[in-house]
N, C-alpha and C positions, 0 to 999 in steps of 0.2 A: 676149508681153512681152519687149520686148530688155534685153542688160546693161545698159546704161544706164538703162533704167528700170529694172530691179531694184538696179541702186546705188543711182539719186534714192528709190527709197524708203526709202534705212537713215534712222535718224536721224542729222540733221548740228548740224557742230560748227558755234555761231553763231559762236565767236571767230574775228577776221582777223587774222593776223601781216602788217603792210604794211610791215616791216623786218627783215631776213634776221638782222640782228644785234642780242641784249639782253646786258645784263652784271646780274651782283649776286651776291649774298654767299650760298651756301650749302652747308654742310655737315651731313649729316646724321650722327645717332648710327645704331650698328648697331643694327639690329633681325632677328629669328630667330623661325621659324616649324618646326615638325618636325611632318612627315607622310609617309606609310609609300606605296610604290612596290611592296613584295612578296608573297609568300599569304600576308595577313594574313587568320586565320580572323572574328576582328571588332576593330573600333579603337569601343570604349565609354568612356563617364566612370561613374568609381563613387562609391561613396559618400560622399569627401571630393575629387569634383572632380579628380580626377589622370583623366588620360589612360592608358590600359593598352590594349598591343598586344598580341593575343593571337596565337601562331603554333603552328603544330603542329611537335613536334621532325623534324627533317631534312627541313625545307622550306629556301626560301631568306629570308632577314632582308633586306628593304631599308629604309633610313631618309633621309628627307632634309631637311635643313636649310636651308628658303629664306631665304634676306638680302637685307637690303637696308640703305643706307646708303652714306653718301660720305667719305671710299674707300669701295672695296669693301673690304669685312668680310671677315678670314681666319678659318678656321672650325676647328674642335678638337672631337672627340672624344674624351670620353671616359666611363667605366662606374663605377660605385659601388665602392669598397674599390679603387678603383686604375685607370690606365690603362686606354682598353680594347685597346691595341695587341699586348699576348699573346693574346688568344683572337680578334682578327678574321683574318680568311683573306682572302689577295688583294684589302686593301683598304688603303686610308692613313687613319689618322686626321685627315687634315688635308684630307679629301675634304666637298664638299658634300655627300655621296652615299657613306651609311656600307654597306656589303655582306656579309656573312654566311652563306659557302654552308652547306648543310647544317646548322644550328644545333641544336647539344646543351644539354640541359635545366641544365647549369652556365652555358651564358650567358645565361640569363635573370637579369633586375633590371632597375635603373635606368638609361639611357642620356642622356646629359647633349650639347646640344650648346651650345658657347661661340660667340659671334662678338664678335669686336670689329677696330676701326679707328680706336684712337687717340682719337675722337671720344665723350665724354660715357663712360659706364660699361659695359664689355660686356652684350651680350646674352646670359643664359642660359636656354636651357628644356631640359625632360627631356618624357622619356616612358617608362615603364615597358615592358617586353617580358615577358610571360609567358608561357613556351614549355609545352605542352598534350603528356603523353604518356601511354601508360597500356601496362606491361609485362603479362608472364604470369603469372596468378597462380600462387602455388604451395599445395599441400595436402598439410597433413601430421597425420597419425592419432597422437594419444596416448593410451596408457589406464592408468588407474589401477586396485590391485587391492588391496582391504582387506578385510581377516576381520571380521565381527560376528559376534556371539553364537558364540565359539570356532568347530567346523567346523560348526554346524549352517547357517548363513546364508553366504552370498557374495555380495557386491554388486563389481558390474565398470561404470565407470564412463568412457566413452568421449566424447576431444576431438576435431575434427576442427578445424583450425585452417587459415585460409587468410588468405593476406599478399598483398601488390600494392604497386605501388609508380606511384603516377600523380599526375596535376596536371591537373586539381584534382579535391582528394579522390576517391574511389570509391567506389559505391553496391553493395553487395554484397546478391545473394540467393541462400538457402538454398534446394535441390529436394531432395527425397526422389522419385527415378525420374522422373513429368512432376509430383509435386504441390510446390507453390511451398511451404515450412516460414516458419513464422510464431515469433516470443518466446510461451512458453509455451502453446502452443496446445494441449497437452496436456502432464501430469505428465512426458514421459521425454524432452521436450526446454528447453534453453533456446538463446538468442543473444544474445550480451554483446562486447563490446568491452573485451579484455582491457587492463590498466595494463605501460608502460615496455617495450614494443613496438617495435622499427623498421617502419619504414614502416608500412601500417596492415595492420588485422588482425582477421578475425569470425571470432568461435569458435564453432562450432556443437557444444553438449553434449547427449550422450543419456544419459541417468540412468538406472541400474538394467537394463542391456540387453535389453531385450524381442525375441522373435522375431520381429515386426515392422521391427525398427532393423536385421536387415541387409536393404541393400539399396543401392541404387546411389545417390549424393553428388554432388549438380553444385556449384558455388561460381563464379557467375555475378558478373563484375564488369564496370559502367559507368561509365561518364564522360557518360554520356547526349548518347551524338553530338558531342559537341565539338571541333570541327574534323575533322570526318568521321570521329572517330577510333570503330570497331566495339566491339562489345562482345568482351569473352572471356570462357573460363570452362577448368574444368579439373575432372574427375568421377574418381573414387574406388569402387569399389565394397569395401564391409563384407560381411566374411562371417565364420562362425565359426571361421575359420582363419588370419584378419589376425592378422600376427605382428610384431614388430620384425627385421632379419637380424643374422645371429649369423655369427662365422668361425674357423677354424684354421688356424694355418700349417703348411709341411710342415718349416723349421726352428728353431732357436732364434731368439728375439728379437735377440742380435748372431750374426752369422756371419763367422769371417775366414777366408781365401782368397788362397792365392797368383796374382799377376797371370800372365795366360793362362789361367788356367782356364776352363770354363765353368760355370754353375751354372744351376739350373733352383730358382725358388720357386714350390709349392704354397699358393695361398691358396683354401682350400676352404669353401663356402657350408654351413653346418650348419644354416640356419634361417632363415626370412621368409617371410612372404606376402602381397602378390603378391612374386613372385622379384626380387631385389634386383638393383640393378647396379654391376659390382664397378669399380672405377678405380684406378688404378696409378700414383703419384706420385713424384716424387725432389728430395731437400730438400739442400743448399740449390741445385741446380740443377737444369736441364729433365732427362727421361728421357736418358740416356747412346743414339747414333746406334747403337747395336752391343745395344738391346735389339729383345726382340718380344715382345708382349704376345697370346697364345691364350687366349683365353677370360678366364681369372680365374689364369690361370697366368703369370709373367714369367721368362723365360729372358735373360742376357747371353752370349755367347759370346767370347772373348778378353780377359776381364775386365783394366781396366786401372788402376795407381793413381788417376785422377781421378775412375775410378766409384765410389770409395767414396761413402758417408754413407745417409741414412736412404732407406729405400723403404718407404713405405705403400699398405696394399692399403684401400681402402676400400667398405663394403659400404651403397648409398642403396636403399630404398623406400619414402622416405615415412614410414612407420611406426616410431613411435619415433624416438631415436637414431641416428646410422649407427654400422654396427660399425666398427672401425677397427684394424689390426694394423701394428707398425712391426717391422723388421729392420732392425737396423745393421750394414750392410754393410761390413767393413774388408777392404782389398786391403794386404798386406804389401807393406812398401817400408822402407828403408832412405836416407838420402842427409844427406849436409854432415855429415862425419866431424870436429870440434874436438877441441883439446887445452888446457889453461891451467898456467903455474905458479905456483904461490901459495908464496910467500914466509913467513918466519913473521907470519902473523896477530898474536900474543899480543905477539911484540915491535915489532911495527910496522913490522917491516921489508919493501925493497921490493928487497932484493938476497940471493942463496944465501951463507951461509954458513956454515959447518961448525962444528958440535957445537949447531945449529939446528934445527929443525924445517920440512917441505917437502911440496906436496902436489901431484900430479900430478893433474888431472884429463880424461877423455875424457867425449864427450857424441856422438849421433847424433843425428839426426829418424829418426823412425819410428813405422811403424801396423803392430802396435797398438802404441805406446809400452812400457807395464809387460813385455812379454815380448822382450825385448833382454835379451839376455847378454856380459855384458863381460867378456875376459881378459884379462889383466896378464904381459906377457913382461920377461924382462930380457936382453939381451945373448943374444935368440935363444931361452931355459930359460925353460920354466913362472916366475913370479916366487913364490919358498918365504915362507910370510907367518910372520910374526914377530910377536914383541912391540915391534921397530920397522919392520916394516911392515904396514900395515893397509892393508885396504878397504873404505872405505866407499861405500852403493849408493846412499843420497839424503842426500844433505848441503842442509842446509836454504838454504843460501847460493848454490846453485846451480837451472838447469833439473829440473826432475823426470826421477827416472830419467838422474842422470849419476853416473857410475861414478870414484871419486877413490882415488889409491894414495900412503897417506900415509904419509912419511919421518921416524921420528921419530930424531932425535939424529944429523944427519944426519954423516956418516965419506966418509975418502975411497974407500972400497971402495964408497961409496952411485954413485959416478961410473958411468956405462955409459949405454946405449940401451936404453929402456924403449919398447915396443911395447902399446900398446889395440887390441884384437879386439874388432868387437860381431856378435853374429850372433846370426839365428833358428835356434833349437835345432831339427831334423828338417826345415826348410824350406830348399825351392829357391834361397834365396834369396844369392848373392853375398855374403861377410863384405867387413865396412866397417872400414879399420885407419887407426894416425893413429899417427906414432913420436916420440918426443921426446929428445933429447939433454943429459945432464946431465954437467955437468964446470968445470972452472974458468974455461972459458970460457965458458960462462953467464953473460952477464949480460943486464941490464933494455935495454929500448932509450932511444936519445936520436933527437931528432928537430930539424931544421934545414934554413931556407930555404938553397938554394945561392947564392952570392955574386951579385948582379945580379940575381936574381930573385924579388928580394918584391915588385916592382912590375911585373908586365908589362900592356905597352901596344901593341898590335893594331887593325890598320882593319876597321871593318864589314864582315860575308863573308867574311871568312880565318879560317885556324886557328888556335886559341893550346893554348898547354902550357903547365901550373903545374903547379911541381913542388918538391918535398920530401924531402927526405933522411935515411934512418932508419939508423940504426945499432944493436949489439948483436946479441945471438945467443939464440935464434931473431930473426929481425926478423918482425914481425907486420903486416898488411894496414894500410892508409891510409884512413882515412874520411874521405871531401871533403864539408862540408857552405858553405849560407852563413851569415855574419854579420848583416849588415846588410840583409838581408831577410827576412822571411816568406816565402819563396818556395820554390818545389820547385826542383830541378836541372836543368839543361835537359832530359834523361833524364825526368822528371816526380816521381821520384822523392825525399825529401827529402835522402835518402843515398846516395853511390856509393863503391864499394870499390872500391882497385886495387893489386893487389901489389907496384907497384914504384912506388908514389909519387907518379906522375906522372896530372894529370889530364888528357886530351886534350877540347877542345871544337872540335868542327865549325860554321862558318859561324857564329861569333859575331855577337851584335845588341845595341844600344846598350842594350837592358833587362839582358844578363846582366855590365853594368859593376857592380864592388862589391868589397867583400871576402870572400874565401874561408876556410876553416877548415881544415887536415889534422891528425888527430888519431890516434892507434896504438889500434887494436881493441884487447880483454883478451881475444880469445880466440886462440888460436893463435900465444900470447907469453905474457908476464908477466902475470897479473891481477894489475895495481894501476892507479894510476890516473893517467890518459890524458894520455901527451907530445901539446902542441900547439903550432903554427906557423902564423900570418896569410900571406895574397898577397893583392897587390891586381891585380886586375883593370881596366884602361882601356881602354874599344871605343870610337875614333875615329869618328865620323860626319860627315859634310856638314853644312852648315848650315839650319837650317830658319828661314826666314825670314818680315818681314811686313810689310807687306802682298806677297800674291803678285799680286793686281790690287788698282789704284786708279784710278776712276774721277774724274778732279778737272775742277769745273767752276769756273769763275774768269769776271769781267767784266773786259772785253779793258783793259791798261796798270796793273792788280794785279799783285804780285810770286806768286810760287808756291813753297814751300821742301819737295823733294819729300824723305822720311826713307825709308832700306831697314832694317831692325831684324832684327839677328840672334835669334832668340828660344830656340834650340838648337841642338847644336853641341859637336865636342869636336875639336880647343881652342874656347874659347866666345871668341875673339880675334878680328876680321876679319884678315884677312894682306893680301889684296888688294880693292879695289871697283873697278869699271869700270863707266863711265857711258856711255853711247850714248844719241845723239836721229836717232832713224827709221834705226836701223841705221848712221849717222854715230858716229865716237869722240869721246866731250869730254874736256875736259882737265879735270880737278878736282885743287886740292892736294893733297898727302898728306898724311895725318891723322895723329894719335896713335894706336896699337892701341886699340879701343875695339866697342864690340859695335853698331856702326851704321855708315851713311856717308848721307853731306847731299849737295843739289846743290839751289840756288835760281835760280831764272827769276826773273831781274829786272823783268821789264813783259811781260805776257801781251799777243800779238799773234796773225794768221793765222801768220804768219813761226815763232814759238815754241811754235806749238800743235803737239799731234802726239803720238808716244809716246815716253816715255823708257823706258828701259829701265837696272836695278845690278844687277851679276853680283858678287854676294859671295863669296868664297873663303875657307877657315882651315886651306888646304894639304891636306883629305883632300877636298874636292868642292867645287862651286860651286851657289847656289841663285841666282835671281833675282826682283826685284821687278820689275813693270809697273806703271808709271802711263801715262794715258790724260787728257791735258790739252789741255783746250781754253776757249773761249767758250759753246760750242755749247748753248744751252737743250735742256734736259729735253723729254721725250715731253710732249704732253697726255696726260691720265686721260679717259675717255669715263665720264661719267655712264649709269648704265642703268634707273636707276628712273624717268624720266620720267613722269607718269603720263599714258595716251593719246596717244603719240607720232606714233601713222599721225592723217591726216585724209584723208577720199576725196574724189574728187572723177571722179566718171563714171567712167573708167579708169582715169585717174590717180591718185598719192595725196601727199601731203606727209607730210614727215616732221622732227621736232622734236629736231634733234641738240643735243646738252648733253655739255659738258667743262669740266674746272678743269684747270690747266696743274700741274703738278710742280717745285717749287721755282722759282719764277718769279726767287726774289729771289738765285738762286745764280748770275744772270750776268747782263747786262746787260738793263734792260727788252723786253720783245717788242712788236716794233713793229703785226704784220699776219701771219696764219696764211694758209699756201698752201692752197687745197682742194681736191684729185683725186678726183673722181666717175667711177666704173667698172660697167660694168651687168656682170653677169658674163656672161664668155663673148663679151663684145664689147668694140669699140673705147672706148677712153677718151675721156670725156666734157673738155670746154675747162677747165683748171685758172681757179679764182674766189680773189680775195684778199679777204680778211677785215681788216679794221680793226679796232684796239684802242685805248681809250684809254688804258686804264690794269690792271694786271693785280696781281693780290693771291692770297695764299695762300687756296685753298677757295671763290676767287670762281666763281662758276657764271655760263660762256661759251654762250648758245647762239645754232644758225642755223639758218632753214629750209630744207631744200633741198625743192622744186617739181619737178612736173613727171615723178614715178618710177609707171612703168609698173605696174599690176596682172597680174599677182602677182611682177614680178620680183623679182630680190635684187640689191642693191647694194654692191661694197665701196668705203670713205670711206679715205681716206686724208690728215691733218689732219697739217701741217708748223708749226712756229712759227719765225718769223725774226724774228731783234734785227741791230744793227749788225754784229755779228760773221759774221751770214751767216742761213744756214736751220739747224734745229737736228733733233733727233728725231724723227721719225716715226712718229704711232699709225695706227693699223689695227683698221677694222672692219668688222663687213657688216650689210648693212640686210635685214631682210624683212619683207616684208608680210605682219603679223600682223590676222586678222579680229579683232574681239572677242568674247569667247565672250557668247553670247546667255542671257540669263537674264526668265524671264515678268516683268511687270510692267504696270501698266494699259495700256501703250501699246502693248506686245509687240514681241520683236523677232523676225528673222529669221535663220537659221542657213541660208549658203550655204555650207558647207563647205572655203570655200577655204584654211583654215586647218590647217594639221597635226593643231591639240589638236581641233580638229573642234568647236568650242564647248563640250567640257567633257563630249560623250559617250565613252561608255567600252565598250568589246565584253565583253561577257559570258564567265566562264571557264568555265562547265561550259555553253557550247554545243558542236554539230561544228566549225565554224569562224566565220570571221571576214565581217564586213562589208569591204570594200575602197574606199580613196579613192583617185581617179584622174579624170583628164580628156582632152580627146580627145588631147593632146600626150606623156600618159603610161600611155595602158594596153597593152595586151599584142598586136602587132601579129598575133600568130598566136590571139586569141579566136575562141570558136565563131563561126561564121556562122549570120545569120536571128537573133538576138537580142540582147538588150541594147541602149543608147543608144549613139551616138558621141560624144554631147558631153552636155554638163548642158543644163538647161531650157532658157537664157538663148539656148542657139547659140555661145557663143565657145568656140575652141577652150582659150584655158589653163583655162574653168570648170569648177569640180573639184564629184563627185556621189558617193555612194556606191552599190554595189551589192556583188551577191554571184554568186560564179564556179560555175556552176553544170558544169563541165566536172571529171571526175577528178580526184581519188580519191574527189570526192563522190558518195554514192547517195541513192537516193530514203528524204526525208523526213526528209533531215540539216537541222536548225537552225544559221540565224545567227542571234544578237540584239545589239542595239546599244543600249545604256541610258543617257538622256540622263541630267542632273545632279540630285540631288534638289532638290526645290521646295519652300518651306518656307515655301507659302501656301494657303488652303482658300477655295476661289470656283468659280465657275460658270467654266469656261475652253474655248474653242475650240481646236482642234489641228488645222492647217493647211497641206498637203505635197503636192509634186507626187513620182507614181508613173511607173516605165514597166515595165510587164510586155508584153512581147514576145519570142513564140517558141512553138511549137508543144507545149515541155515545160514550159513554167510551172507550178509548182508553186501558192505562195497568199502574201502579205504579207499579216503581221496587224498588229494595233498593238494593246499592253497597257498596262494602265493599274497600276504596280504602288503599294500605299500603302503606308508604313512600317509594317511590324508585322503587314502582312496576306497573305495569297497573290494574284498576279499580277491581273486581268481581263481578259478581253478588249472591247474595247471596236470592232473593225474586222477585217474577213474581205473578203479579195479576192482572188479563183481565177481562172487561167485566162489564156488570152492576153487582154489588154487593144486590142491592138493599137502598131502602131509609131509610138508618139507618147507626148509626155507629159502627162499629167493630172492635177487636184487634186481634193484630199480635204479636204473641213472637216467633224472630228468634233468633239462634243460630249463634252464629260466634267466630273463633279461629284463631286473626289474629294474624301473625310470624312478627311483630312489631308494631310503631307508627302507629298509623291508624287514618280514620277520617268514615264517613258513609255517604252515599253522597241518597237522595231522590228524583228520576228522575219519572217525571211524564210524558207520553206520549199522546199527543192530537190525539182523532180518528178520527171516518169518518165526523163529524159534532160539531156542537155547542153545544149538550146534552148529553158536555163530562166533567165537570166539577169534579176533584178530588179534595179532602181533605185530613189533617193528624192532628192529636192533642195530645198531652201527649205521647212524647216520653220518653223512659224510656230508659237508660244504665245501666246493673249493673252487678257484677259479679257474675257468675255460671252457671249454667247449668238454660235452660228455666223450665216454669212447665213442670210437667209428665204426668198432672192427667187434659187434657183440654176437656172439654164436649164435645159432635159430634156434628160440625158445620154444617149450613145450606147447606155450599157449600165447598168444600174442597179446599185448594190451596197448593200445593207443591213444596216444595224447589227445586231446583238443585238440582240433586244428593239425593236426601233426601226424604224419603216417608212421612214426620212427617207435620202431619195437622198443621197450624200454624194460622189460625183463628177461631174465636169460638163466636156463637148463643146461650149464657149461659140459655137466655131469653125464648125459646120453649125447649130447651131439659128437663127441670127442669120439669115443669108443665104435659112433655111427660112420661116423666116416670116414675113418680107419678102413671098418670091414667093406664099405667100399671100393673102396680105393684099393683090397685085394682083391676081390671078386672083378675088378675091371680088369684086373692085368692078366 
């Protein structure tokens, strides 16, 4: 049988196109379809008709969203309770083709895809994702212990409690050692399912502990196989010495410690069984780099202030509660020594004066806080305390633990240098001092912008300085915050301190324009309340303009009035605009300051068409627009939904190209489309013009092109010209799509020259794969002595599948290849040409699999066949949906190479009448030869049939 005749058998299409060119009106609304691409473990409809993906956690998620409609329909993803753009991974929501590596059991739900195109109401459809996991369980022993009847009786009543955490639910069974434990199968056990549980949870109870009940605890949890996911389980053994664990430490529950020490904690196991495991934590941060943890013991060496806070030892078996011990670790420190002067309170004053009252106060940070000791100097001398002067150690108005030295009835003898000492009493530790100066020149401070600078103004990326001037004795720190934002500091901070007033800011940017705040601390000055002074802040920037491109189409002798719009910008003023057309300077008047600049094309021509170009300026940079004006028509749109666009024809095939033009009505009518046909890889074919009569928004343009080679690929390149010229160029490429063959009374034939192979699909849990290829593309280094060179037909582009029976394969690895399911019940033939040839030929079977059932075989073929191709017409009568699955078996070596080509489905019964083949092969079950040598028997008995006469 030649290609040609195995083409004239497809069925053809009756219709003739005997004009290359039709027009009319169509647009279609979007429509969307979503179906899954990745290990999905099953894709079911439930109970209310909703579609659920099932996947197993850290598989891959693929989902995809077919469309159709004119335009093409832009596509959107997205997930229930919000976007699903935060949790997908290396993928766009704006993808036909939604991807999800490794998928976590929080992204399971709904997944929604949108499509629309302007056209009628979008398309939405969903599909559910339910991701399938099932962790470790855990088992933990509680017991209870109540007195009856005072000490004569004791009843000890034991839980064993085991939790999972999986999807969906999990089926838990109880063992005692191998025997399976049942709900009350005798008095001293039950199993219940306890209330207000996280995740789920059986409790297995032994009642009145019998010397039977110790003994070894399995807690076996399934999911029964669900996406291959195993069972587990987790065993416990009871004995009369199961304990809860119990601990002691080796110091006090807080411990302080001068930094550099080293210190060694004792957390010692006093009790559990089985032996508990001890764990060593630190809150509120990770374990400090400078510990080691031996055993149940934790050691730091150079202990330092950061390693303070809690350390827990924690003691787990299961059993019971965990014990748990905590030590507050404080490391002595010291640091930010303040002073404040407080004025008299009672009379509300906010300045010293004499025969008043006065309170000095000092304050440190320090750990441990309460044990800081504060001295009081005067002029050098212990300070002698009096009945007007006092000390007070916590004044309710201040930090806890600050130390205040109050002046009462305040004299000029009170003048001098008052010195605060704080220090750890016996510890290593450096005293922290803070002096303060009392006299007539004490006074409060004032604070003020310097002349010329309450406003500064700075280009974007320079440095500025705001700055503030304080006066008064002591002067106290400057705190710069913002006004007129919410916002942190450029620092990140919401506050910055600086001693001398002055704020510096590095590389300014147009966000940190605003007003500023500097205001006088109350510590380490007067505490009363806070001199303030505004600056304003100006950061000059370039102008940010708009349009940055403009594509403008016009019909040629229309005016054009092109706008450049300044949109930000400081000054937001144009200072200059400059017009240029194609790199030429135009002359434009000058304008009034104003936040644009105009230039109008009077009569659009070849001559005026081209690109303009406005360079806006407002003295600190220049931004520019581009426009791009012409006559020039829009691309056409290629329509791709055509339905059945190939037609064959022997070798050849036609093809049914369909487009709507893009704005048609934005420049002048289109007279006639250029058409470039390109075979690939070769010379261009003679450009064809298309005539129009008439051309409309959404009108659907099509033309046959004739005469395209099987199987090549084409690219089409489709030009539109009006008066103005030729206009944009689309771009496509053609290929010869077979159609995928699906059973039906007539039945069709699957030659495989198609990529989707008709709609078969290779099987995942075989060794490897089936391979599609033809004599122009397989593998010029294949074993020798096997396999075909071409498909049945003879030609070289005709494409067949087989399977490589050459390394890393061994004997008796599977391929399968699983056509589509068929979702008809009939008596049906199944109709294929073989080639097995080579010395290691293993065996081609062919399965019959039906929904819901395990596989059949239905066909066994071993052995070399010899070097040719042969056909097989089996019978089969499957009792529903079915699909037929072709499993290729590799033999003892590399010169195993199997083939298959032109399968055929169709209904009825196979031939009756099939000539005696060279080599017989037999069904299952079935005596009936099912290949056939047409090629010698004919010619054989011929020359019989003259030899008898």
């Amino acid at each position: 049988m030649t290609r040609s005749q195995k083409n004239n058998s497809r069925k053809k299409d009756n219709r003739e196109r005997s004009h290359p060119t039709h027009i009319y009106r169509h647009q279609a609304p979007a429509q969307a379809q979503i179906i899954h691409a990745g290990q999905a473990c099953v894709v079911k409809e439930d109970n209310i008709s909703e579609r659920v993906y099932t996947i197993r956690e850290g598989d891959t998620l693929v989902l995809q969203c077919l469309v159709t409609g004119h335009p093409r329909p832009q596509v959107r993803w997205t997930k229930t309770a919000g976007s699903a753009s935060d949790k997908f991974q290396e993928t766009s929501v704006f993808n036909e083709t939604l991807r999800i590596e490794k998928i976590q059991r929080l992204q399971g739900g709904r997944y929604y895809c949108k499509a629309e195109n302007g056209v009628g109401v979008p398309a939405i459809r969903s599909i559910r994702v339910d991701v399938q996991y099932l962790d470790e369980p855990v088992l933990t022993v509680h017991q209870t212990i109540s007195d009856v009847r005072g000490s004569f009786y004791q009843e000890k009543t034991v839980f064993l409690r085991c939790t999972v955490n999986s999807n969906p639910p999990a089926r838990f069974i109880w063992r005692r050692g191998s025997e399976t434990l049942s709900h009350s199968q005798d008095n001293g056990v039950d199993i219940y399912e306890p209330l207000y549980t996280q995740g789920e949870t059986k409790v297995l109870k032994l009642k009145n502990l019998r010397p039977q009940d110790y003994a070894s605890y399995t807690c076996q949890v399934s999911v029964r196989n669900v996406c291959g996911i195993p069972d587990k389980s987790i065993t416990f053994a009871l004995t009369n010495t199961t304990a809860p664990p119990s601990l002691k430490l080796s110091v006090n529950e807080t411990l302080v410690i001068n930094p550099g020490d080293n210190i060694t904690i004792q957390c010692s196991l006093t009790g559990g069984d089985p032996l508990p495991r001890v764990i060593w934590s630190h809150s509120p941060s990770p374990m400090p780099r400078n510990s080691l943890i031996q055993g149940s013991n934790l050691t730091i060496w150079s202990i330092r202030v950061e390693d303070s806070g809690y350390y827990n030892c924690t003691a787990i078996n299961n059993v019971g509660n965990p014990a748990k011990k905590t030590v507050n670790l404080l490391v002595r420190s010291m640091r930010n020594a303040t002073f404040q002067i407080t004025p008299d309170v009672i009379k509300e004053s906010e300045t010293i004066q004499l025969g008043q009252d006065l309170k000095l106060s000092c304050h440190v940070d320090a750990v441990p806080q309460e044990k800081v000791f504060y001295f009081w100097y005067k002029n050098g001398k212990l300070a002698k305390l009096s009945d007007r002067l006092v000390i007070i150690r916590n004044d309710p108005e201040l930090p806890p633990v600050t130390s205040s030295l109050e002046i009462i009835d305040l004299r000029f003898t009170d003048y001098g240098t008052y010195l605060c000492v704080a220090s750890f009493q016996g510890a290593p530790i450096p005293d922290l001092s803070v002096e303060v100066n009392i006299s007539s020149e004490t006074v409060p401070p004032t604070i003020m912008v310097p002349k010329g600078q309450s406003t500064v103004t700075v280009r974007e990326g320079s440095r500025a300085e705001l700055q503030c001037e304080v006066r008064g004795k002591p002067k106290p720190p400057i705190i710069w915050s913002r006004v007129d934002k919410e916002a942190p500091m450029p620092s990140g901070a919401m506050t910055v301190e600086t001693s001398d007033g002055k704020l510096h800011l590095e590389r300014v940017t147009r966000e940190m324009s605003g007003t500023y705040k500097c205001q006088t601390a109350r510590y380490n000055g007067f505490n009363i309340r806070s001199r303030e002074a505004l600056v304003q802040l100006n950061v000059q920037f370039p102008p940010v303009v708009e349009p940055v491109f403009q594509d403008i189409r016009q019909a040629v002798g229309r005016s054009v009035t092109l706008r450049c719009t300044m949109l930000k910008g400081s000054p937001m003023k144009v200072a200059t605009a400059v017009w240029r057309f194609n790199g030429s300077l135009l002359t434009v008047p000058p304008a009034e300051q104003q936040d644009y600049s105009e230039y109008k094309v009077d009569s659009l021509s070849r001559e005026t068409s081209g690109s303009y170009e406005c360079s806006i300026s407002n003295d600190v940079g220049v931004a520019t627009c581009l426009f791009q004006v012409s006559g020039k028509a829009y691309n056409p749109e290629f329509y791709y939904d055509t339905p059945n666009p190939t037609r064959k024809q022997s070798k050849n095939y036609s093809y049914v190209l369909q487009w709507t033009q893009k704005e048609p009505d934005a420049v002048d009518p289109i007279l006639s489309y250029r058409l470039d046909v390109r075979q690939m890889n070769q010379r261009d074919l003679p450009p064809k013009s298309i005539s129009v009569r008439k051309m409309e928004k959404g009108m659907l343009q099509e033309h046959l092109l004739t005469d395209l080679k099987v199987p090549q690929s084409y690219e089409v390149r489709l030009t539109p010209i009006t008066r103005f010229g030729t206009g944009d160029m689309a771009t496509r490429m053609i290929h010869y799509l077979e159609p995928i063959s699906y059973p039906n009374p007539v039945g069709n034939t699957c030659h495989f020259e198609d990529e989707k192979i008709c709609g078969y699909t290779q099987d995942t849990i075989d060794n490897f794969d089936w391979i599609r290829q033809s004599s122009l593309t397989h593998d010029p280094k294949r074993s020798a002595n096997t396999g075909p060179t071409m498909d049945f037909s003879g030609t070289p582009e005709g494409y067949y599948m087989f399977i490589e029976a050459s390394a890393p394969r061994v004997k008796d690895d599977k391929a399968r290849l699983i056509s589509p399911m068929y979702n008809m019940t009939a008596r049906f033939c199944v109709s294929f040409y073989y080639h097995m040839y080579g010395k290691h030929i293993g065996s081609l079977n062919l399965l019959v699999h039906v929904k819901n059932k395990q596989p059949t075989q239905a066909l066994s073929i071993k052995g070399d066949q010899g070097n040719l191709w042969q056909q097989a017409h089996v019978p089969i009568n499957p009792a529903g949906p079915f699909q037929i699955i072709f499993e290729g078996v590799r033999g003892t070596g590399s010169e195993g190479d199997i083939a298959i080509d032109d399968v055929t489905l169709k209904k009825g019964d196979c031939p009756r009448r099939p000539t005696a083949p060279n080599k017989a092969v037999a069904l299952p079950g079935n005596g009936a030869v099912t290949h056939h040598k047409s090629f010698l028997c004919g010619p054989l008995l011929f020359f019989l049939y003259v030899l008898l006469r």
